[in-house]
Structures are given as structure tokens and as C-alpha cells.
C-alpha positions in Angstrom: 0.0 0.0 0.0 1.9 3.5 -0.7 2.1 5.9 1.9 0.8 9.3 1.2 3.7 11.9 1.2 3.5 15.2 3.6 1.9 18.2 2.6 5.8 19.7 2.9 6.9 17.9 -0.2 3.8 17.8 -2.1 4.2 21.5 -1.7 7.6 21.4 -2.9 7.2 19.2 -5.5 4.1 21.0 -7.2 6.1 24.3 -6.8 8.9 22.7 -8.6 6.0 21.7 -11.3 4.7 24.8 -11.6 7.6 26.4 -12.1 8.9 24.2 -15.3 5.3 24.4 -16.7 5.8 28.2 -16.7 9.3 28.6 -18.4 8.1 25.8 -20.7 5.2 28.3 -22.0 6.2 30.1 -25.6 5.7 33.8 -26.1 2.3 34.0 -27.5 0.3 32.1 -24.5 1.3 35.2 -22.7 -0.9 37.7 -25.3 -4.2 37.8 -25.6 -7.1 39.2 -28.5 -8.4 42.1 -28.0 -12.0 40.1 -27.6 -10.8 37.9 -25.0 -9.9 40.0 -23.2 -12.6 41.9 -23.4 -14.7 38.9 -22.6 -12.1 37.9 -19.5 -13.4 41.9 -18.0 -16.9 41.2 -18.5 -16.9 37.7 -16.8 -14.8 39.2 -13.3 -17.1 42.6 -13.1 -20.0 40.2 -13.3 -18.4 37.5 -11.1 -17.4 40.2 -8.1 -21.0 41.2 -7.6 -22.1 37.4 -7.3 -19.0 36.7 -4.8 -19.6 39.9 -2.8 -23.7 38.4 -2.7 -22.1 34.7 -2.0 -18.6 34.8 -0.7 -18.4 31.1 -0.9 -18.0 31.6 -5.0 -14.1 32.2 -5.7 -13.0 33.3 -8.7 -9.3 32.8 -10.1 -8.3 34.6 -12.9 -5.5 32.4 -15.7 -4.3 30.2 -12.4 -2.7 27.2 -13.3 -4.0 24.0 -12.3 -2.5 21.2 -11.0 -3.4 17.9 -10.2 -2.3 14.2 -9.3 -2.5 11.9 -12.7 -1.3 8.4 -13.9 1.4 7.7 -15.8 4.9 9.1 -17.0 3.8 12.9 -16.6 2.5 12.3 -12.8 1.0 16.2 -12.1 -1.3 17.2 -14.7 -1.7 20.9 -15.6 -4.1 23.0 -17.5 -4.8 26.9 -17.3 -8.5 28.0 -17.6 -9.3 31.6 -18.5 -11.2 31.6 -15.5 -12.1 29.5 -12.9 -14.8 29.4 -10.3 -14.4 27.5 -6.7 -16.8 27.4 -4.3 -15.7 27.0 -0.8 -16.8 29.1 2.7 -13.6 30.0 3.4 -10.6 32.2 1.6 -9.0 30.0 -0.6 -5.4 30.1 0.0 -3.7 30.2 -4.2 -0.9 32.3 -5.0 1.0 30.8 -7.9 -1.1 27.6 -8.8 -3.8 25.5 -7.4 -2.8 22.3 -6.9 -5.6 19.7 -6.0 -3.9 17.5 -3.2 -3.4 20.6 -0.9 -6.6 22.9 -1.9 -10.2 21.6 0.2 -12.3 21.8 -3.2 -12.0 20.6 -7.0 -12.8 23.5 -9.3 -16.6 23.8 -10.1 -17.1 26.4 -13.4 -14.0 26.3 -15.9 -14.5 29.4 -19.1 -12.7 30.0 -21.7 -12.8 32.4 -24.9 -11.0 31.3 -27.9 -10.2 33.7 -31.0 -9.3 32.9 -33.7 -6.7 35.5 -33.7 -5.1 34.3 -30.7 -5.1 30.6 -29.9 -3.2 30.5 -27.0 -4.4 27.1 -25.8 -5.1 23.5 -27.2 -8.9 24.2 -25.7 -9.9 20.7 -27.0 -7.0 19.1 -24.5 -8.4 20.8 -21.8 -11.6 20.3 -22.2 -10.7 16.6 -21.9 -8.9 17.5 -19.0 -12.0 19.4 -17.1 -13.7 16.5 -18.1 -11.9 13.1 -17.8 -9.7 14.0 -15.0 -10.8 16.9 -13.1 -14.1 16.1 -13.6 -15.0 20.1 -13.3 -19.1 20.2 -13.3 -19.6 22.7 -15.5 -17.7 24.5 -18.7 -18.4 27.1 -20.8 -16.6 27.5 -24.2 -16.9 31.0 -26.0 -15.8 31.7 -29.4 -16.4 35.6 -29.3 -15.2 36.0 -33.3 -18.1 33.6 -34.0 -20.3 34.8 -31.0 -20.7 31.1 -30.3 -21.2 29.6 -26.2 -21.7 26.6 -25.2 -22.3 25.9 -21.7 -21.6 22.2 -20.9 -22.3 20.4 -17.6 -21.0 16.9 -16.6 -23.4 14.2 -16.9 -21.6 10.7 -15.7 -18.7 10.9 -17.8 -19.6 13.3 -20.2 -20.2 16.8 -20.8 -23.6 18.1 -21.9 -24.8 21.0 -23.3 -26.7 22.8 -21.0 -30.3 23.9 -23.2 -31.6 27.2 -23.5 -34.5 27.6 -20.7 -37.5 29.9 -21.8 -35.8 33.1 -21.6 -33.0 31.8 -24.1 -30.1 31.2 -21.1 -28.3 28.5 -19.8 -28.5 27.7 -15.6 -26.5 27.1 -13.2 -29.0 26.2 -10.8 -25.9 25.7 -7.8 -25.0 29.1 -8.0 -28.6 30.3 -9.3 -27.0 31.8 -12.3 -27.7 32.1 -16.0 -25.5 32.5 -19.0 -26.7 34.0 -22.5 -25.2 36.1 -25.3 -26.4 39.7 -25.0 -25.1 42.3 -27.8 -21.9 39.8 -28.5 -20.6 39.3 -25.2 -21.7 36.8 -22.5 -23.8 38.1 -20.0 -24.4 37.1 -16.6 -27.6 36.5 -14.6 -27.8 36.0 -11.1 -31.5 35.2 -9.1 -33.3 36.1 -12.8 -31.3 39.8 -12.6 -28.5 41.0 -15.1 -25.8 41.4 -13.4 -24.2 45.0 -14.4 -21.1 46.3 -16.0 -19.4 49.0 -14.1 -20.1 51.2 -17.2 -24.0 50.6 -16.4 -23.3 51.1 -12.6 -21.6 54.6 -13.4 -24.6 55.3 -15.0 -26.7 54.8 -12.7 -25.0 56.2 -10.6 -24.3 59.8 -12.7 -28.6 59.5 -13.1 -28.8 59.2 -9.2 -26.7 61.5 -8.5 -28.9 64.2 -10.8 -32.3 63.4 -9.6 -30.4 64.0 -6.0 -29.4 67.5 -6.7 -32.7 68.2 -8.5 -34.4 67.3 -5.5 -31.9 69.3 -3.4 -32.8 72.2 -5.5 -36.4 71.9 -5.0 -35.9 71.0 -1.6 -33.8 74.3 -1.1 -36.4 75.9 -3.1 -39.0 75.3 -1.1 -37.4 76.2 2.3 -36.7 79.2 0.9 -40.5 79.6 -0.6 -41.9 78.8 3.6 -39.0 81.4 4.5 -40.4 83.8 2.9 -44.2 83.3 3.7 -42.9 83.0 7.3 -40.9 86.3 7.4 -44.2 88.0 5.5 -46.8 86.3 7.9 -44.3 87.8 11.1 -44.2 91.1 9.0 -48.1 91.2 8.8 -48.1 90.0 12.4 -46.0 92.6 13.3 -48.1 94.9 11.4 -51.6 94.5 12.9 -50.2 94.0 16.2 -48.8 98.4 16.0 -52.1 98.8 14.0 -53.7 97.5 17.4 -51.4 99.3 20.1 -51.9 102.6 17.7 -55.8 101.9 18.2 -55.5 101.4 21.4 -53.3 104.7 22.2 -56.2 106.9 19.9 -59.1 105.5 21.8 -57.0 106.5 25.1 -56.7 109.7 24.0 -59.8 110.6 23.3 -61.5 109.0 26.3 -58.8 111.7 28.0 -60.0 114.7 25.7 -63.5 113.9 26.5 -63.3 113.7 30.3 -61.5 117.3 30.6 -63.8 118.4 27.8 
């Protein structure tokens, strides 16, 4: 029976892996299409605002993954464009995450392949998020083609997930939906669209303008009851000497009549 070596040396030895795998890696894996990337900014706005709602989702961004495997080549690696975990506490990941010392396999592999870039054999990884990391769910984007594919592991093989009636694919463990919204994929979380930090700003400018509208009719009318209240204490003011003048005639002329 084979003893299981200390978290120490797997350490060590997985460093040791990750460092080869990275000075093994040609020039153009470290560029990227313009619509990737674009694609790669849409995907972590979106994903903050579901991991600041759940912060058991985790999302890694290009980590390279590394796992136990059979035969010669005895770590297997593979880099996802992104990668979502989910697991209560912070996951601990600096350079790679390597399975036999993390608390969670990865759940949500994407990746966006252009056809000006192809940084990745995307068809060997697949197989790898499939056969050996058995990651439940992929998605696959080609944004050139505006093509996704959301798959999700059923027994041994992937699936794609349908289209439900409002044209997206679910998630229902993270109560999320995928869809293609004017070329880019979108995200959905509890039925809402999750927004893009240029919609937020929006918002946010529109907010900001209906607050210092009402602040100017709020100011407005203060200074509207200002007014009626100094003319009403003016009027006041008014009757009240029109009284005490009253008052100081009709005393004068009961005094005229009595010496009269």
C-alpha cells in the first residue's frame, strides 16, 4: 500500500511543477485578443457582484491548475481563462492551485477562444476538465463567431446545457444564467442581469442628478416657507402696532372727553 507523502513535499514538488510548466510556456500564451480580453473583463465585473452576494463563490483569474494523474507525466496541468471554486472560506492560491493541498476541485472552468489568438489547445483541456478533473460545469466561447456553449458533466460526459424559456443556460448551484447579449456573454444572477461598471456609473451619474434636482427643489421650497414666514411675522408685526396705535387713539380721546 503507498504511503501518502506530507503536505511539505507535495508543496515542494508541485512548486517545482509549476515552475517548469511556466518557463516551458512560448511567447504567444502570454498575449491575448483584444476580444478575449474583453470577454475575460466582462466575466470578473460580473463575477465580483455574485461573490460579494455569495462569498463562498471564488474566482481565479489564468491560475494554473495542477493535479495528481497516472502515468509518466505524474502532475497534470491546465490553465483556464477563468475558474470558479466554491468553498466558505478564503481560498489560499498564490502561484497555482494544486488539488492534493486545496479543500475543493474547481466547479465552473471558461474559456474564450479567438481565432486571432489561440493560445491554448482548448480541445485538451476540455478533456482534462472533463476526464480528469471532472469540473461540473464548462463554458466554451468563441467571441469572433459569438458562439457559447455551456456544458455540464453528466456521468462521464459533458452536456450542453439547453436554453431555458428566456433563451439562457443555468446554473442552478449558484442560481446563475448565461446567455449572449449584444456579442458578449452576460451574466444573470437570481433572474437579474448582473451589471457592468459602465452601467453602474450610469446609474449612478442618473442618481446623483435626480439628488441635486431634489436638493434644489428641496432648497427651493425652504426658501419659498422662508419667505411666507418672514411676510406672515411682518403682517403679524403689522396689525399687532395697527392695534397698540388703536388702542393709544381711543386713550386719547376717552382723555380729551373727560377734561372736555
Amino acid at each position: 500500500m503507498a504511503t501518502q507523502k506530507p503536505r511539505s513535499l507535495l508543496r515542494i514538488e508541485y512548486e517545482e511543477a509549476a515552475e517548469a510548466y511556466l518557463k516551458s510556456l512560448p511567447l504567444e500564451h502570454f498575449m491575448e485578443a483584444t476580444a478575449q480580453g474583453r470577454q475575460r473583463e466582462i466575466t470578473l465585473e460580473s463575477l465580483a457582484l455574485v461573490k460579494a452576494r455569495r462569498p463562498d463563490v471564488q474566482v481565479f483569474n489564468e491560475l494554473l491548475v495542477q493535479y495528481p494523474r497516472r502515468g509518466p507525466r505524474k502532475i497534470g496541468q491546465v490553465v483556464p481563462d477563468n475558474m470558479v471554486v466554491i468553498w466558505p472560506e478564503p481560498i489560499k492560491a498564490s502561484g497555482s492551485y494544486d488539488l492534493p493541498l486545496q479543500p475543493v476541485c474547481p466547479f465552473w472552468m471558461l474559456e474564450y477562444v479567438s481565432k486571432y489568438n489561440k493560445r491554448k489547445d482548448y480541445e485538451d483541456n476540455m478533456q482534462k476538465y472533463e476526464r480528469e478533473l471532472k469540473v461540473p460545469y464548462y463554458l466554451l466561447f468563441y467571441p469572433d463567431a459569438g458562439e457559447l456553449t455551456l456544458y455540464h458533466l453528466r456521468g462521464r460526459k459533458y452536456r450542453a446545457v439547453p436554453p431555458n424559456e428566456q433563451e439562457r443556460h443555468a446554473i442552478p448551484e449558484l442560481d446563475m444564467e448565461v446567455a449572449m447579449q449584444e456579442d458578449w456573454v452576460r451574466f444573470w444572477h437570481k433572474g437579474d442581469l448582473l451589471p457592468l461598471p459602465a452601467d453602474l456609473q450610469r446609474d449612478l451619474d442618473e442618481t446623483r442628478r435626480q439628488l441635486r434636482k431634489m436638493k434644489r427643489h428641496a432648497e427651493e421650497q425652504t426658501r419659498r416657507a422662508e419667505e411666507q414666514t418672514r411676510r406672515a411675522e411682518v403682517e403679524q408685526q403689522a396689525r399687532l402696532a395697527a392695534e397698540e396705535e388703536v388702542q393709544r387713539l381711543r386713550a386719547e380721546l376717552e382723555r380729551v372727553r373727560r377734561i372736555s
